[in-house]
PLY file of the C-alpha trace (Angstrom):
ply
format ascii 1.0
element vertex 113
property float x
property float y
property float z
element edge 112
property int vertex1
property int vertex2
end_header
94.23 116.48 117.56
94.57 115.76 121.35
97.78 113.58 121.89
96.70 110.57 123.29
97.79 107.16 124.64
97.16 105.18 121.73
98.54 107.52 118.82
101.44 105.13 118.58
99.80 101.99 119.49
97.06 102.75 116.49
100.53 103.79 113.88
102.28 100.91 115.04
99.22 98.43 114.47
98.51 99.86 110.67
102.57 100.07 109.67
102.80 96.61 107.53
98.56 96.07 107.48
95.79 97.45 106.01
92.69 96.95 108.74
89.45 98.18 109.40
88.78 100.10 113.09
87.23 96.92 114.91
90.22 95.23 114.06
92.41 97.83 115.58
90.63 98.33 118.77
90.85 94.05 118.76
94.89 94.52 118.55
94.72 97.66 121.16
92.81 95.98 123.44
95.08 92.71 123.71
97.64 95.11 125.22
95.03 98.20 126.75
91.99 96.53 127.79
90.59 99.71 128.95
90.61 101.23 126.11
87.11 102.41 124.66
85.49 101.25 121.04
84.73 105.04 120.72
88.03 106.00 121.57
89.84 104.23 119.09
87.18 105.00 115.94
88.08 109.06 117.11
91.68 108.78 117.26
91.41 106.87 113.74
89.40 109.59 112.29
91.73 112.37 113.30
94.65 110.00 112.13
93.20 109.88 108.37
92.28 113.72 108.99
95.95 114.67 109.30
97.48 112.18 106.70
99.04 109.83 109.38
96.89 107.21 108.16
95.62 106.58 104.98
91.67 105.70 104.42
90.78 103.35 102.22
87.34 103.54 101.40
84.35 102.44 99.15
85.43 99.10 98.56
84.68 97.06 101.36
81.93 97.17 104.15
84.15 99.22 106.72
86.71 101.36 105.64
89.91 100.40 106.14
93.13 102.38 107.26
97.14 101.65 107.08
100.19 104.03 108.18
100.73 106.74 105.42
104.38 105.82 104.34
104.64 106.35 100.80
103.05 106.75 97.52
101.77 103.27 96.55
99.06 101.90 94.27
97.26 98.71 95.67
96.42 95.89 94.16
93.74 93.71 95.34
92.57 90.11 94.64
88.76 90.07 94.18
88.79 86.62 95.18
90.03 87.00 98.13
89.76 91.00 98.91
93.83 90.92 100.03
95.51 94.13 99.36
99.38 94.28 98.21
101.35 97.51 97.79
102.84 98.06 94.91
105.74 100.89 95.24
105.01 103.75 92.60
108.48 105.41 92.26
109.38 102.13 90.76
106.74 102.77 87.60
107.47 104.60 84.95
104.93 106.20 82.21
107.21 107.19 79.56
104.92 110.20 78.03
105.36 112.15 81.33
107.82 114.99 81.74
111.38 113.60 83.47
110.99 115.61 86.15
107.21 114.76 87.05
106.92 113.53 90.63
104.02 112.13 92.26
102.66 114.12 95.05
99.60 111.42 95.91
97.54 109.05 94.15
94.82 106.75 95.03
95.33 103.99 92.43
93.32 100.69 93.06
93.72 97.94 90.69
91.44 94.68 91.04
92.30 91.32 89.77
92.59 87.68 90.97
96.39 86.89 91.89
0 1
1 2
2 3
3 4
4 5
5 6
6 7
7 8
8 9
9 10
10 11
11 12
12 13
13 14
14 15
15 16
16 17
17 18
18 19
19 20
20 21
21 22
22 23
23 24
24 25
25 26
26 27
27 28
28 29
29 30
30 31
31 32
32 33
33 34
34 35
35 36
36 37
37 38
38 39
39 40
40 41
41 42
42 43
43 44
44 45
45 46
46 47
47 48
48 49
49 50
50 51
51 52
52 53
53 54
54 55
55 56
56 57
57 58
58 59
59 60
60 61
61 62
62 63
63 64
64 65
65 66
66 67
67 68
68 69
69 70
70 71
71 72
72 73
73 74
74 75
75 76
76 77
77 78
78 79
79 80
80 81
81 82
82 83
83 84
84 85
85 86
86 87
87 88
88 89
89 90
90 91
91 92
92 93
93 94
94 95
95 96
96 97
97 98
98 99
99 100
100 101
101 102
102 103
103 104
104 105
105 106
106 107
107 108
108 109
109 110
110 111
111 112
């Protein structure tokens, strides 16, 4: 991927939020008003691409993207479609071997909070 301008503006906007690409060009452009739509749905894509962000998918209308940091399951409220993380190093599934350690998962669980 190109290195551009907004590589860090786009990580640092999806760190503590999960959000869909309109509202990160909404957050980029409060501080980069030239920035492009276009621009930011590309540099998104190639984000998720390379891991940097995670892609949430399937569930909503839009797809929706945070900051890969760790492994995490997330829990959502179907009432109100709010996603929590939920550390998974913390969980422990006492049939596995001791020594098992998650590589990645993409765990959604749905219920009203």
């Amino acid at each position: 991927m190109k290195t551009h301008a907004y590589l860090s503006v786009i990580k640092e906007v999806c760190c503590d939020n999960h959000c869909n690409v309109d509202q990160i060009y909404e957050k980029i452009k409060e501080t980069c008003p030239k920035v492009w739509r276009s621009t930011v749905y590309r540099n998104v894509e190639e984000m998720s691409k390379e891991w940097i962000l995670t892609k949430l998918s399937w569930i909503w209308d839009k797809s929706i993207y945070e900051l890969t940091k760790w492994n995490h399951i997330h829990l959502i409220d179907t009432e109100t479609w709010m996603i929590k993380d939920l550390d998974i190093d913390n969980i422990t599934i006492p049939w596995l071997p001791k020594n098992f350690k998650i590589e990645f998962s993409d765990i959604k669980l749905f219920w009203k909070f």
